[in-house]
C-alpha positions in Angstrom: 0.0 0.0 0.0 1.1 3.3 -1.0 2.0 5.7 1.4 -0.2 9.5 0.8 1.9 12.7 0.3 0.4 16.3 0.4 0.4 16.2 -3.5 -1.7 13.1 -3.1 -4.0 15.0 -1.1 -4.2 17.8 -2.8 -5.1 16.2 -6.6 -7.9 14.2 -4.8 -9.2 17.6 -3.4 -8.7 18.9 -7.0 -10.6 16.7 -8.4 -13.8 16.8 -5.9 -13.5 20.6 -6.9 -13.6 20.1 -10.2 -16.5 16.6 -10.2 -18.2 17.0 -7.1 -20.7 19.3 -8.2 -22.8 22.3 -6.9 -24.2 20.5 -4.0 -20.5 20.9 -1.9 -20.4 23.6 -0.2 -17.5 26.2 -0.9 -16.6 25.7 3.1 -16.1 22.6 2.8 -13.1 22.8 0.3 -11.3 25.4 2.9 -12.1 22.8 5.4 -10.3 20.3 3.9 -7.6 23.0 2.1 -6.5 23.9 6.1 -6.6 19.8 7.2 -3.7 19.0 4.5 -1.8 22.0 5.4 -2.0 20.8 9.3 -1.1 17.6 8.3 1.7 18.0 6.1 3.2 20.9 7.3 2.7 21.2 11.3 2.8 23.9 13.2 4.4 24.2 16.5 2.1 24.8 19.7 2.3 28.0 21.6 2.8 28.2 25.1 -0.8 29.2 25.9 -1.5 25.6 24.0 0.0 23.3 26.4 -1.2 21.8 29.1 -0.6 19.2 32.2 -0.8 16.0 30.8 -0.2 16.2 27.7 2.2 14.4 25.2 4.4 16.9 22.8 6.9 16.0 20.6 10.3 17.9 21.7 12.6 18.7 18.2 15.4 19.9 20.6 15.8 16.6 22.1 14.0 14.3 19.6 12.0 12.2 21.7 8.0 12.4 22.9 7.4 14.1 26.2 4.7 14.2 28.6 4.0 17.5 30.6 3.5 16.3 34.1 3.5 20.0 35.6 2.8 23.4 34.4 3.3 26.8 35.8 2.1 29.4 34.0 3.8 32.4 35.9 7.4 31.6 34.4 6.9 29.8 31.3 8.3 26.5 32.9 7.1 22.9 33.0 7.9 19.5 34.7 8.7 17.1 32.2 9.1 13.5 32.1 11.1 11.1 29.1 9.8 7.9 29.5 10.8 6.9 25.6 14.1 7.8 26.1 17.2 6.9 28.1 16.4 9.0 30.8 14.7 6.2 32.7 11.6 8.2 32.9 13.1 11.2 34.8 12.1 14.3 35.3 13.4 17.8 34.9 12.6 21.5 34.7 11.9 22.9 31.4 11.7 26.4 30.0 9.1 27.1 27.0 11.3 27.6 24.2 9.8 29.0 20.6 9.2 26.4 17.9 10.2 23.9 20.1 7.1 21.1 20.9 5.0 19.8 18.3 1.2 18.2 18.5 1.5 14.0 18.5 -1.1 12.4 16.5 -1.6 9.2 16.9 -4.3 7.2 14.2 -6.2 4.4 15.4 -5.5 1.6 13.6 -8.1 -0.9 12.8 -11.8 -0.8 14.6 -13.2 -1.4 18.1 -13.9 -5.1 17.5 -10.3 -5.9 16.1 -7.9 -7.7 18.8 -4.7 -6.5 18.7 -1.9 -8.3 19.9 
């Protein structure tokens, strides 16, 4: 199975455009326009974004991290790195600009398949 790309994407939204007719609402197209861009090209989050408990990915370390605590008055966070070899440690953390990422994770399959 072949793996989708943004130009993927973007002909199949083309061509719904162009042969879906008049009943699709102009919307619609924008909705799905911004949803590629998301996807393809993410953005980083903003301080005001985060949250406790929450998992980010970290591009200055290069690993998934989970906000365990959040102050708000200093722009500093407890995090922890349990996927990496930090034995699940935690640490201080200042926000830093352009730093965490959203973490999507698909679910694979549907509520009745056993995964092993």
């Amino acid at each position: 199975m072949k793996i989708i790309n943004k130009d993927d994407c973007l002909q199949a939204l083309n061509a719904i455009k162009m042969y879906g007719g008049i009943n699709i609402p102009l919307s619609a197209f924008d909705t799905f326009d911004r949803l590629i861009e998301e996807h393809f090209s993410p953005q980083s989050l903003k301080f005001e974004e985060l949250h406790e408990n929450m998992w980010v990915y970290d591009v200055k370390n290069k690993c998934c991290i989970y906000i365990e605590e959040f102050t708000v008055d200093n722009q500093m966070m407890i995090i922890r790195y349990p996927m990496s070899n930090r034995d699940s440690n935690c640490e201080w953390c200042n926000f830093e600009e352009n730093r965490f990422y959203p973490i999507i994770i698909p679910i694979i399959g549907d509520n009745n398949e056993k995964h092993i």
